[in-house]
N, C-alpha and C positions, 0 to 999 in steps of 0.2 A: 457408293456401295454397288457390289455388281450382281446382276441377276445371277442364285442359285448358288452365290456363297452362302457355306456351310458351317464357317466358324463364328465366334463370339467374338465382337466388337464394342469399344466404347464409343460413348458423344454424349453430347449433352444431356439427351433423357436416358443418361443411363446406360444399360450395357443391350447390345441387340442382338440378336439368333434370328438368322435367315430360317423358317421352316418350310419353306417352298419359295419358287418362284418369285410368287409377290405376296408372301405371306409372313410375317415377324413377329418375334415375342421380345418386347423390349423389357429387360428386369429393368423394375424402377430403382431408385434409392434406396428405397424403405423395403426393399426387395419383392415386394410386389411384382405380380407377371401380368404382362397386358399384351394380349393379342392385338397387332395394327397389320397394315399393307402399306407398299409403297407406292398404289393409287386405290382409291373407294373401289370396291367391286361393281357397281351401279347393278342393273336388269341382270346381267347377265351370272351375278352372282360367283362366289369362289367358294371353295369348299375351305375347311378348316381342321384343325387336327382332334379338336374336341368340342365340347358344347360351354361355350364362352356365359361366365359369369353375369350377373347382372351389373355389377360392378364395369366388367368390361366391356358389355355393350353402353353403359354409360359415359367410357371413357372415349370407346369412338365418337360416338356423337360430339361430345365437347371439344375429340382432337377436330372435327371437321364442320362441325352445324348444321348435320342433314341427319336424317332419321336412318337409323337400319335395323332389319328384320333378322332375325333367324329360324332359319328352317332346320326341323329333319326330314332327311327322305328317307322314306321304310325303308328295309333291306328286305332281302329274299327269304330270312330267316324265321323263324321263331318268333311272332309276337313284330315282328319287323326288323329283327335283329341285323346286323350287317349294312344298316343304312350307312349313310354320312350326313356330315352337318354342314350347311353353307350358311354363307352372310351375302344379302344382300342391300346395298346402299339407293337411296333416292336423294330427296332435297329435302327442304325445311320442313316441308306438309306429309310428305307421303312417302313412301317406299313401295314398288313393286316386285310381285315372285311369283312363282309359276304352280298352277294351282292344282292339282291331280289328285287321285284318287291316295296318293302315295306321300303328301303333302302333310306336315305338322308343322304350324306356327310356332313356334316356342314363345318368341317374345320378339316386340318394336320398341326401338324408343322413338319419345315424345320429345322433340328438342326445346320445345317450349314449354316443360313441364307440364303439360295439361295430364291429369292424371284418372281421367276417365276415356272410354269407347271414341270414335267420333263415328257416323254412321256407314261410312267406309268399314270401318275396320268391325263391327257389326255383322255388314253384310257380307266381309268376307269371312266369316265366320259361318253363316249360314252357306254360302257356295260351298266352303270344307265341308260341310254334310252333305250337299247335294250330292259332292263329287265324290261320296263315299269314304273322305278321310275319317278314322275314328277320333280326330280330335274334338272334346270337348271345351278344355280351358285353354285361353291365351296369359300372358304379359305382359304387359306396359311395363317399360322401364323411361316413367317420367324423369328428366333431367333433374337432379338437386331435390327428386321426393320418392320415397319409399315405395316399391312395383307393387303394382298391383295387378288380380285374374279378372279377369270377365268372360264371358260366354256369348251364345249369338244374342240372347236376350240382354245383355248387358252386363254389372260388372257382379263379381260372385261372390 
């Protein structure tokens, strides 16, 4: 596959749409769409064309075994309007992302289904208020169990 093809292809999982760079939406069989890459974004994070499902942030996890987050970053607009959405990837335990005032966690997954807080992700919750993000609730998207919200005090 080359970087920044534009057409549809098939293989194995199915049919694949290059949507940037290194960003892909493989239609499954069952015709289901799942956003992947063709390496984990890690720290540095990638943007994405929309705000990925729970569903499919469960599916990365399971394609890779590493936890990833997703953010919005405000826009200049209205309410925050005009942001964009990225993904970013870590390892089994953790994920890291860049924390600003401009910062909304959406949701992690938990590769090992733990489907509560761990105090990490607590305390980065409390940093988002320091830093004056208006987020309140997050997501856990525990592996093989149903997401759950929590807040800086825990889960809601």
């Amino acid at each position: 596959m080359s970087k920044g093809y534009s057409g549809l292809f098939s293989g194995t999982f199915g049919q694949i749409k290059m949507l940037g760079e290194d960003v892909l939406e493989r239609i499954m069989p069952n015709g289901e769409k799942k956003i992947d890459f063709s390496n984990p974004p890690g720290s540095k994070g990638i943007e994405v064309p929309r705000r990925l499902t729970d569903s499919q942030m469960e599916f990365l996890t399971q394609e890779y075994g590493i936890e990833f987050a997703q953010v919005y970053e405000l826009g200049t607009g209205k309410g925050g309007r005009g942001g964009r959405y990225m993904i970013y990837s870590g390892n089994v335990n953790s994920v890291s992302i860049p924390v600003t005032s401009k910062t909304i966690l959406i949701n992690h997954t938990h590769p090992g289904g733990t489907p509560y807080p761990s105090d990490k992700d607590l305390k980065l919750m409390e940093f988002l208020t320091q830093m004056g993000s208006p987020q309140k609730t997050s997501g856990i998207v525990p592996v093989g169990k149903k997401t759950v919200k929590f807040t800086k005090k825990g889960l809601k």
